[in-house]
C-alpha positions in Angstrom: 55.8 98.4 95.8 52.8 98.8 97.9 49.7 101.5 96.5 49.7 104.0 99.3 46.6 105.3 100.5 44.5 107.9 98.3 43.9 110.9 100.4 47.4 111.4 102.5 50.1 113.4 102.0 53.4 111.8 101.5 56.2 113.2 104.5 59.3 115.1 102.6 61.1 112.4 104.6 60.3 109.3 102.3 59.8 111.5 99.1 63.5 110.8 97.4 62.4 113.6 94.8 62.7 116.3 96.8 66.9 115.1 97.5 68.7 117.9 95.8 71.2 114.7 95.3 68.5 112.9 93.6 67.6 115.5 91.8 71.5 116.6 90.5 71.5 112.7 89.3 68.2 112.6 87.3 69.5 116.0 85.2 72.9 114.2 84.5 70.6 111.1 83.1 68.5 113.2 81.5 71.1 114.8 80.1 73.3 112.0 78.9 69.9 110.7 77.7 68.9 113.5 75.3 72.5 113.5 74.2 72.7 110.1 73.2 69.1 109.9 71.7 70.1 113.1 69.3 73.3 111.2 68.3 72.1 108.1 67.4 69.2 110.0 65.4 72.2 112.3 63.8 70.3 115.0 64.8 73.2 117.2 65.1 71.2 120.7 65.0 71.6 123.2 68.2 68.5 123.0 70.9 67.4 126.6 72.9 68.4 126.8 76.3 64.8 126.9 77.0 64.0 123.8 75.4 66.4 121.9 77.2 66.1 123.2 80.2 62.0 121.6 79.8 63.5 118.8 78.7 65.7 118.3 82.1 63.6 120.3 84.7 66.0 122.7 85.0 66.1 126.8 84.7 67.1 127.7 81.3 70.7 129.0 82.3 71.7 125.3 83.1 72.5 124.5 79.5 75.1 127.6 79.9 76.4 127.1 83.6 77.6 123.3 81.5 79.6 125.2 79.1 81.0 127.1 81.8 82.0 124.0 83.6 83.2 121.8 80.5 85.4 125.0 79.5 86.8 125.0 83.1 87.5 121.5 83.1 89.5 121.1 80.1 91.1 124.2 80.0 94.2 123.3 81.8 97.2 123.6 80.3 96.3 126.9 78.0 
């Protein structure tokens, strides 16, 4: 990829970062990242909402608003 000039500002058009879609997918690899990395160290200890939330960019009720959904998802049937 070309460098782009020093001195311009890039258009919100071409800056995919600023895609709430973009964005919702980086979290969910984030995510799936820091989960896999504390498995495979066995580090099986709880992290603060706050911390994960700087981990993923996110606000720190995200880790909650997950429970929420997971509990929603596989609750059928009860």
């Amino acid at each position: 990829m070309a460098a782009k000039p020093t001195g311009t500002k890039p258009s919100e058009e071409s800056d995919l970062s600023l895609c709430p879609e973009w964005q919702a997918e980086q979290v969910d690899r984030l995510l799936g990242f820091e989960i896999l990395t504390r498995a495979l160290s066995a580090c099986y200890q709880p992290v603060s909402p706050e911390r994960l939330g700087d981990k993923l960019g996110v606000g720190k009720g995200f880790s909650n608003r997950i429970i929420v959904d997971i509990k929603r998802r596989y609750s059928y049937g009860k």
